[in-house]
PAZAPA-4460 file (N, C-alpha, C; in steps of 0.05 Angstrom, whole numbers, plus 32768, in hexadecimal, padded with zeros to 4 digits):
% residues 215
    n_x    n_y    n_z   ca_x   ca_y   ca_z    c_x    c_y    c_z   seq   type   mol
   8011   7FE8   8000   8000   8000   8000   8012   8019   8000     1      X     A
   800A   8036   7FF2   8011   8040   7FEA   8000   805E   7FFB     2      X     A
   800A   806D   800E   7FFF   807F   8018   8009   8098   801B     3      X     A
   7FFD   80AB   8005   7FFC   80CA   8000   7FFD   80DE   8014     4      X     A
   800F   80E7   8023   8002   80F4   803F   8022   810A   8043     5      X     A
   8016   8118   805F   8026   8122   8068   8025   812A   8084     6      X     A
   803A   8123   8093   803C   8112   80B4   802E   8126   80CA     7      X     A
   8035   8147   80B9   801E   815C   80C9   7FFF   815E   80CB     8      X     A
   7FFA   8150   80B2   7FDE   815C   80AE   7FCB   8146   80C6     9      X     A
   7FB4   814D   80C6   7FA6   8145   80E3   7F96   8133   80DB    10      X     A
   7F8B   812F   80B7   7F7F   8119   80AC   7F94   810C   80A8    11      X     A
   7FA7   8106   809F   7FC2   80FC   8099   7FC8   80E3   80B2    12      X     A
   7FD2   80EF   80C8   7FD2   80E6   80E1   7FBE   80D4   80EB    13      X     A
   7FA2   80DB   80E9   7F87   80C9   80E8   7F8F   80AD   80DD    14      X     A
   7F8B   80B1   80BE   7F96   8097   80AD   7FB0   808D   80BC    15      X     A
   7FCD   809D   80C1   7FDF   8088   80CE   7FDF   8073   80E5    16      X     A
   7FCA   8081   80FB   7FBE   8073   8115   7FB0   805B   8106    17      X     A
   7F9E   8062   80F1   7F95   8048   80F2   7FAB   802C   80E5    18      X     A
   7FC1   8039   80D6   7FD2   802F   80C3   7FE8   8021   80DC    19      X     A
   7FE9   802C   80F6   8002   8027   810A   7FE7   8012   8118    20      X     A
   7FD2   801C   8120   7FC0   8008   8135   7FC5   7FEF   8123    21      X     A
   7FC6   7FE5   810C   7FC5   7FCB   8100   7FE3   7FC3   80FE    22      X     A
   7FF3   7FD5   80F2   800B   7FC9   80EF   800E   7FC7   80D2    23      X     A
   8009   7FD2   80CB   8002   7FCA   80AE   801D   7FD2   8096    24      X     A
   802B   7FC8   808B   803C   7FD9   8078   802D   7FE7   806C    25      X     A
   803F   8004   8061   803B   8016   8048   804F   8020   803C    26      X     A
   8051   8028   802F   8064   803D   801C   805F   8055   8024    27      X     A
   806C   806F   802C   8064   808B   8035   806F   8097   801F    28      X     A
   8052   809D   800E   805D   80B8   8001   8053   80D7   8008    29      X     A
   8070   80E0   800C   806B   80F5   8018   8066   810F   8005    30      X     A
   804F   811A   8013   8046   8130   8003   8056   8148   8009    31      X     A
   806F   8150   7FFB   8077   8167   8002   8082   8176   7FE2    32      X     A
   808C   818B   7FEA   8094   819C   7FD1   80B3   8187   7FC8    33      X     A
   80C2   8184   7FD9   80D9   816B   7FD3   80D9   8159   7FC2    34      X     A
   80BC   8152   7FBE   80B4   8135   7FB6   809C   8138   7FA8    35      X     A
   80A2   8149   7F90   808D   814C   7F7F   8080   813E   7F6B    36      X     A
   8086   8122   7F6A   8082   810F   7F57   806D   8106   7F66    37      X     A
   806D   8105   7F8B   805A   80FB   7FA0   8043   810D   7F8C    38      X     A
   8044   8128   7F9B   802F   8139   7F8C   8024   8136   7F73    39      X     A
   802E   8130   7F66   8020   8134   7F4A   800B   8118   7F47    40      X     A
   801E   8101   7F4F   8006   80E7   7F52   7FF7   80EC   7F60    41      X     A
   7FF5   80EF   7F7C   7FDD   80FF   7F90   7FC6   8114   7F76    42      X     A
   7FD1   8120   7F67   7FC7   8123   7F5E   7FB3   811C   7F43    43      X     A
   7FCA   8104   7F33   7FB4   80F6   7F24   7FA5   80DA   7F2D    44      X     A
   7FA9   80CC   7F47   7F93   80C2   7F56   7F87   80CE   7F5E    45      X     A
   7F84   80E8   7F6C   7F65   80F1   7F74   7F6A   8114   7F6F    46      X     A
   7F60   811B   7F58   7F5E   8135   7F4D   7F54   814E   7F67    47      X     A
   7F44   8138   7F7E   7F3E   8159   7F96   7F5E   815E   7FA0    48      X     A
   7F6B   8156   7F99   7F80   8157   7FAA   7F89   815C   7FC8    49      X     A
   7F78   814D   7FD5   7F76   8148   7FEB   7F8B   8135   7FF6    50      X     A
   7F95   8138   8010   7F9F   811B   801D   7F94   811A   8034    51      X     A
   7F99   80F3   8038   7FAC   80EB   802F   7F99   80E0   8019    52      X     A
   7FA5   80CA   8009   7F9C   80B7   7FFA   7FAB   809C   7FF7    53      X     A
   7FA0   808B   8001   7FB4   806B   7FF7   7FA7   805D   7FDE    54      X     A
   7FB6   8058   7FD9   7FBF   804D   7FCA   7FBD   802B   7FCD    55      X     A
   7FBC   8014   7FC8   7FB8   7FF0   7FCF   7FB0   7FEA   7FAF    56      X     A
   7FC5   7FE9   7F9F   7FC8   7FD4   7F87   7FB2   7FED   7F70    57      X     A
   7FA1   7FE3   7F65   7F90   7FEF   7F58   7F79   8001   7F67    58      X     A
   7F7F   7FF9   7F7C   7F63   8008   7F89   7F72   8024   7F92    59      X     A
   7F6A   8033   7F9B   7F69   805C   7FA2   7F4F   805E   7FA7    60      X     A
   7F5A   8061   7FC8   7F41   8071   7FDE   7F4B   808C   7FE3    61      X     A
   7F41   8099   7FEA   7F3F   80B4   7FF3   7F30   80B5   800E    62      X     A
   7F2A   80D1   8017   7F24   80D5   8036   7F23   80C3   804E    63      X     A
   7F32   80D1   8068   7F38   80C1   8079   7F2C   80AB   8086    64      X     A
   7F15   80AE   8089   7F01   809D   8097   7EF3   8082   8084    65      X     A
   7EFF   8086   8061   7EF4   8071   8054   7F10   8060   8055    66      X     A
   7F28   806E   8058   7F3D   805F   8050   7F43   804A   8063    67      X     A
   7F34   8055   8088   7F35   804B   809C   7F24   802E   809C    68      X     A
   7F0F   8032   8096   7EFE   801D   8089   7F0C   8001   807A    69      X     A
   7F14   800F   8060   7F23   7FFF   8055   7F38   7FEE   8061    70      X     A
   7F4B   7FF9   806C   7F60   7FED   8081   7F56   7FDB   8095    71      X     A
   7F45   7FE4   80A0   7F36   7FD3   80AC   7F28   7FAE   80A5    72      X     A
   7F17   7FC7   8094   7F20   7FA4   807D   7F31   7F97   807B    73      X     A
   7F46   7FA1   8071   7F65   7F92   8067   7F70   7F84   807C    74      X     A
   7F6F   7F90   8091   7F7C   7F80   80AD   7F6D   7F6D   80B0    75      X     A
   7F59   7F76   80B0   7F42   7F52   80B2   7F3F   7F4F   80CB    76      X     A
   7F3F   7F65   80E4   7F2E   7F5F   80F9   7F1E   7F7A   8104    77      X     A
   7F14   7F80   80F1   7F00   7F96   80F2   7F0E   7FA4   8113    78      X     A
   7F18   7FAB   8119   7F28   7FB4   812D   7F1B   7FDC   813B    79      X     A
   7F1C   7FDF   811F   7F19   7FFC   8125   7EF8   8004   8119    80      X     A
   7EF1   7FFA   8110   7ED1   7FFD   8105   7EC1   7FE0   8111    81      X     A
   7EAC   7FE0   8125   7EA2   7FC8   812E   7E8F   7FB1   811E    82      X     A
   7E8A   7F9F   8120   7E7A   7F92   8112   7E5F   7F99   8115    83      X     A
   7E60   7F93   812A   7E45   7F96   8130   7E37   7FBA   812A    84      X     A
   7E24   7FB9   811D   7E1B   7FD4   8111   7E13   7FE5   8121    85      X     A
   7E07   7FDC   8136   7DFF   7FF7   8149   7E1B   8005   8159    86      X     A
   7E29   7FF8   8157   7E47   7FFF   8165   7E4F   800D   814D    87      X     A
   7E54   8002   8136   7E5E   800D   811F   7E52   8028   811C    88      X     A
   7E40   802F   8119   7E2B   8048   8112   7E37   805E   812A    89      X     A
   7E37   804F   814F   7E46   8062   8158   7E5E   806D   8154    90      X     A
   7E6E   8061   814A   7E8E   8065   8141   7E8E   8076   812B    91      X     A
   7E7A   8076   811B   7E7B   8082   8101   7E6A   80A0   8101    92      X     A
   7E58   809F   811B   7E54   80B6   8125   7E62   80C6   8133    93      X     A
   7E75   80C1   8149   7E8C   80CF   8157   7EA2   80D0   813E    94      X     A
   7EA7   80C5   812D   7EC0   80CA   8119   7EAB   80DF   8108    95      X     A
   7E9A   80E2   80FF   7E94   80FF   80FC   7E8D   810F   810A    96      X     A
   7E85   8117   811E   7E84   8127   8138   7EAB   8132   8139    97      X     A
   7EBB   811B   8135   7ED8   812C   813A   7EDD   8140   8128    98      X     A
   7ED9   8139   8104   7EDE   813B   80FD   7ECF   8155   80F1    99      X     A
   7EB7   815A   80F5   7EA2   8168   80ED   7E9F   8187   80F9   100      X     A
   7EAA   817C   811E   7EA3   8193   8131   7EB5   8197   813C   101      X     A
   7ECD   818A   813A   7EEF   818A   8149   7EFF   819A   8131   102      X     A
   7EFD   8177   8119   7F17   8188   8104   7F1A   8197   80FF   103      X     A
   7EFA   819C   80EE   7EF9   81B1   80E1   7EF4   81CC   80EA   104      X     A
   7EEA   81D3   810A   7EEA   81F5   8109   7F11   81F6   810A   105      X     A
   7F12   81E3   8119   7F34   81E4   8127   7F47   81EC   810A   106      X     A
   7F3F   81E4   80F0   7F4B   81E4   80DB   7F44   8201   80CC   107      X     A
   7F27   820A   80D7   7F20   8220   80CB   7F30   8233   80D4   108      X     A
   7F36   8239   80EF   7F4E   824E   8109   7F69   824E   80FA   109      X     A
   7F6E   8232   80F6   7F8D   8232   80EC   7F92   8246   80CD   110      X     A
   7F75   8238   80BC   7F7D   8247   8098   7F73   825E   80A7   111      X     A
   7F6C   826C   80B5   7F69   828A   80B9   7F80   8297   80BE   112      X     A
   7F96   8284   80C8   7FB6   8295   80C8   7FC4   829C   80BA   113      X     A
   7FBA   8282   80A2   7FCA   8286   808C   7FBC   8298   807A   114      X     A
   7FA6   82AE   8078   7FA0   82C2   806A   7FB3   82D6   806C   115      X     A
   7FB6   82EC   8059   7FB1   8300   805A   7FA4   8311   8071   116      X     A
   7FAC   832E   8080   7FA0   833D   8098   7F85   8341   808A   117      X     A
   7F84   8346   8079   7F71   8355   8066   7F56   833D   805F   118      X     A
   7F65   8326   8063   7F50   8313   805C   7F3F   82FF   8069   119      X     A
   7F49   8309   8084   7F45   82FC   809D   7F26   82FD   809D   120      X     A
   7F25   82E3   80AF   7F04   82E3   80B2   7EF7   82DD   80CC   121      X     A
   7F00   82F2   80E6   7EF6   82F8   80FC   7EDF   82E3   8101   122      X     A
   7ECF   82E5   80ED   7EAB   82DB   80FD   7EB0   82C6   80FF   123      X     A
   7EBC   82B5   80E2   7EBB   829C   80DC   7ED2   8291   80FA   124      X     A
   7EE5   829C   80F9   7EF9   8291   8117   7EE6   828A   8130   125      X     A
   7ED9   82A3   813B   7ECB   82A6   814D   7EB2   8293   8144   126      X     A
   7EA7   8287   8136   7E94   827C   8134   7EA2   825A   813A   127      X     A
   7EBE   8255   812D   7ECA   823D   8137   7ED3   8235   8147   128      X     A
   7EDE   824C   8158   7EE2   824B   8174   7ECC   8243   8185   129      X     A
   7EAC   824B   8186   7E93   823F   818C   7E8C   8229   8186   130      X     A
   7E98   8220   8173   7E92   8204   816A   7E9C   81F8   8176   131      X     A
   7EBE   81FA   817D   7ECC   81EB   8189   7EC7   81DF   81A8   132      X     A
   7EC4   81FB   81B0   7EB5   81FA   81D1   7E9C   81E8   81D6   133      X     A
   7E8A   81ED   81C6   7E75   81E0   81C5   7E74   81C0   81C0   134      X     A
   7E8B   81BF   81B1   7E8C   819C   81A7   7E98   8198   81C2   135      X     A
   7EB0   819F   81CE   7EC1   8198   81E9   7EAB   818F   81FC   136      X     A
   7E95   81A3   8201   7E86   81A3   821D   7E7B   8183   820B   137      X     A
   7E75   8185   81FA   7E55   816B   81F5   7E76   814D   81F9   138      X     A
   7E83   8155   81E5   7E95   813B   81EF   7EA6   8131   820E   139      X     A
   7EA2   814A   8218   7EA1   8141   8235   7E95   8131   8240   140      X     A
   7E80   813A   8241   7E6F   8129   824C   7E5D   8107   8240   141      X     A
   7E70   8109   8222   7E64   80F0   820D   7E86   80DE   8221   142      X     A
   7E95   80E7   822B   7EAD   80DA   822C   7EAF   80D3   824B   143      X     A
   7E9D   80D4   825E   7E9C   80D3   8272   7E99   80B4   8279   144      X     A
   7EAE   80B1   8288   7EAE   808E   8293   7EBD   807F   8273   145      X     A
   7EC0   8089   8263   7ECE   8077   824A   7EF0   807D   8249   146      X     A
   7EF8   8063   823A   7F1F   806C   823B   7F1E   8071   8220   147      X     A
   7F08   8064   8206   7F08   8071   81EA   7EED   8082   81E9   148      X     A
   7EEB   8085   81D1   7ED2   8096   81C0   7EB6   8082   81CC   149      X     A
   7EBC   8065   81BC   7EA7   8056   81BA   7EB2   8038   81CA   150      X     A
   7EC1   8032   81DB   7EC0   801A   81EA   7EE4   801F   81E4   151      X     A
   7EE6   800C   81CD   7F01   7FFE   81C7   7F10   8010   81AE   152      X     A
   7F1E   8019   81B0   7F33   8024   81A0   7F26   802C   817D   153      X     A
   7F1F   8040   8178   7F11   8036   8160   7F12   804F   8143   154      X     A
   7F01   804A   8131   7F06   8068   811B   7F01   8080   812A   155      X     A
   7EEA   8083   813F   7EE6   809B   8146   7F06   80AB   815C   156      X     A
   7F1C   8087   8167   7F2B   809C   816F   7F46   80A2   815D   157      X     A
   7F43   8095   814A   7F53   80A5   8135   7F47   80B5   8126   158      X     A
   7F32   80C6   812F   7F28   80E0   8125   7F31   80F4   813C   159      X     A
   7F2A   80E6   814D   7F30   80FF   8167   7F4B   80FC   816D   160      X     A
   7F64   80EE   8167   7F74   80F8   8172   7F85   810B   8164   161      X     A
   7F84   8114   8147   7F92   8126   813E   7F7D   8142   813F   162      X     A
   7F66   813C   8145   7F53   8154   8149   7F53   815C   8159   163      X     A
   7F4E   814C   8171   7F59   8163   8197   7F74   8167   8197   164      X     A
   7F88   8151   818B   7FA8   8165   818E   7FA4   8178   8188   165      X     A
   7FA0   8187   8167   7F9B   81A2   815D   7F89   81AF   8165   166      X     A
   7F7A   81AC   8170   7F64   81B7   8172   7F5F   81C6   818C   167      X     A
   7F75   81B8   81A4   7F78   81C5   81BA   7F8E   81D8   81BB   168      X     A
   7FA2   81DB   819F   7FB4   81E9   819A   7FA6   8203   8197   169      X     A
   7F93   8207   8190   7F88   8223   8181   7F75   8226   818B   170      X     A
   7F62   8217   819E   7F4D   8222   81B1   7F58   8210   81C6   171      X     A
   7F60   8215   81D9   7F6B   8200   81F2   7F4D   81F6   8205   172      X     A
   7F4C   81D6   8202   7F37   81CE   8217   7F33   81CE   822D   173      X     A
   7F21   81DE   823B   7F1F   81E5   8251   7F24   81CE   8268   174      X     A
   7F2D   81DC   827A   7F38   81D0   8289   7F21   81C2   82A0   175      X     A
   7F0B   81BF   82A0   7EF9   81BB   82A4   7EE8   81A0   829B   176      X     A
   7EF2   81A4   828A   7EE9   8187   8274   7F03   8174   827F   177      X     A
   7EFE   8166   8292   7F15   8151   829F   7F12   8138   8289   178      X     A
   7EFD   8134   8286   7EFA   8116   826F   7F06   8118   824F   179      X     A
   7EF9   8132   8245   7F05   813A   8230   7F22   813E   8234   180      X     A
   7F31   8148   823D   7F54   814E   8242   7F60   8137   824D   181      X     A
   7F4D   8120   8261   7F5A   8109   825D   7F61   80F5   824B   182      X     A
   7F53   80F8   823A   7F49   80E1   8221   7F61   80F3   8218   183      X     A
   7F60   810E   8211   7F75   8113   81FD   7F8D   810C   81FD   184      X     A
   7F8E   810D   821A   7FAA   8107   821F   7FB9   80E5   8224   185      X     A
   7F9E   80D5   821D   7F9E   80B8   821F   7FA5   80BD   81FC   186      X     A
   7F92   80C4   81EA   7F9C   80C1   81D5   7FB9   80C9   81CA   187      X     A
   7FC8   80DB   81D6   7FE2   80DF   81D5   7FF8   80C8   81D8   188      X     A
   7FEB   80B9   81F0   7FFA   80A6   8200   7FF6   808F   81EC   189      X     A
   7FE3   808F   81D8   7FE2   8071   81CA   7FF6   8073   81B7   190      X     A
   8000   805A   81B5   801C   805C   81A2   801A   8062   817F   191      X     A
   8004   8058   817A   8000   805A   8164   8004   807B   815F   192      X     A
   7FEF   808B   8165   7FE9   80AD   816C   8009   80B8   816D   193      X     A
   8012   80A5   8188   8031   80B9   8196   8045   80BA   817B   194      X     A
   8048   809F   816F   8053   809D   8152   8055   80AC   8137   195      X     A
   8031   80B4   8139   8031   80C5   812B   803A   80E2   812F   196      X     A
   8030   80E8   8144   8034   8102   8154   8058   8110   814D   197      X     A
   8064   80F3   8153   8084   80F3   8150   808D   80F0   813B   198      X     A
   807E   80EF   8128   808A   80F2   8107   8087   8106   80FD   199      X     A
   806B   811D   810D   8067   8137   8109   807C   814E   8116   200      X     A
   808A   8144   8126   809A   815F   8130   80A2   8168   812A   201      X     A
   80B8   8163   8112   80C4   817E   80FE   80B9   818B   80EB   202      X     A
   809E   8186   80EE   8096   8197   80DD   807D   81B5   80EE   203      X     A
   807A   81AE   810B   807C   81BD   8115   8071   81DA   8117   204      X     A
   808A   81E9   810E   8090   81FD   8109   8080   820A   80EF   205      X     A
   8074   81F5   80E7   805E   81FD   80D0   804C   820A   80D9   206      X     A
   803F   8208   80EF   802B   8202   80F8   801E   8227   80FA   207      X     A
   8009   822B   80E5   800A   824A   80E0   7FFF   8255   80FE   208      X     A
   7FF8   824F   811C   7FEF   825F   812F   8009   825D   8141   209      X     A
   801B   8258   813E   802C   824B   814D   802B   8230   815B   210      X     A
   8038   8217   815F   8036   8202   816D   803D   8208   8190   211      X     A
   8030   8203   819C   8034   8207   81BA   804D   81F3   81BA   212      X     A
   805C   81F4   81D5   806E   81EC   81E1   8069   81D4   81EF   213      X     A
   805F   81C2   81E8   8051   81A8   81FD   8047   8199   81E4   214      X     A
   803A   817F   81EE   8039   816F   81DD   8048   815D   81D5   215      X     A
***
């Protein structure tokens, strides 16, 4: 298998948790300006040009949560997506809940740095910042008495763990929310996550709001 990515990005990281929880070989092609031959195929497998994307013989998936699926399959013990459907449906509802009301305001704050002064968009920040808060308080209390999302280790927490890392970078979770900031920091501690986490550090300094000092 053949996987399009790059070790900062927070969907990127998603896909690697699930890629380290199995064990699974890949090929890392890395998406950078260095390695523009990566880019350009990234680009004629999937024209949104999005990552990541893998790659497995003839087949090309795209977005994180289908590719997770897939892998899942491949390993052959449904590990991270449950069999049983009413479990499944919850997993697949908290992995969009991360992804929906975490990633994405958390992602909207960050491309607001990288504008232009002139092109800044105040409301839209302040409107993601509410979002953020608001998802924190409800997943507090969804996380109360649990060590994952949904029971046992699963897609929804390789949605949330590259979403509360970043996400508490640029709106920090209140300190109040004890369940929410524990889980996060359980997801830190899982190796798969810490691995990834640790393949992200030099790049760091990318990071357009500044990267805090911790972590």
């Amino acid at each position: 298998m053949e996987l399009f990515a790059h070790p900062f990005s927070s969907y990127c990281q998603k896909v690697l948790v699930a890629l380290y929880e199995h064990a699974l070989p890949f090929d890392y092609r890395l998406l950078s300006p260095e390695f523009p031959r990566h880019l350009a195929e990234l680009q004629s497998l999937w024209p949104i040009g999005k990552m990541p994307v893998l790659r497995d013989g003839d087949r090309v998936l795209a977005e994180a949560s289908i590719i997770i699926e897939y892998l899942d399959r491949r390993a052959g013990d449904a590990r991270l997506l449950p069999a049983d459907p009413d479990r499944a449906l919850r997993v697949r509802f908290l992995d969009r809940v991360f992804d929906n009301y975490v990633m994405t305001p958390m992602q909207a704050i960050v491309a607001d740095y990288i504008r232009q002064p002139a092109e800044r968009d105040p409301v839209g920040v302040t409107r993601a910042r509410a979002m953020l808060r608001s998802s924190y308080a409800w997943l507090d209390g969804e996380l109360a008495d649990r060590g994952w999302a949904c029971g046992d280790f699963s897609l929804a927490d390789c949605a949330a763990a590259p979403s509360l890392f970043y996400a508490d970078w640029v709106e920090p979770i209140d300190p109040a929310h004890e369940n929410l900031r524990s889980y996060r920091e359980r997801l830190l501690a899982r190796p798969s996550f810490a691995r990834a986490v640790d393949e992200a550090r030099p790049y760091r300094h990318f990071f357009p709001p500044g990267a805090p000092d911790r972590d």
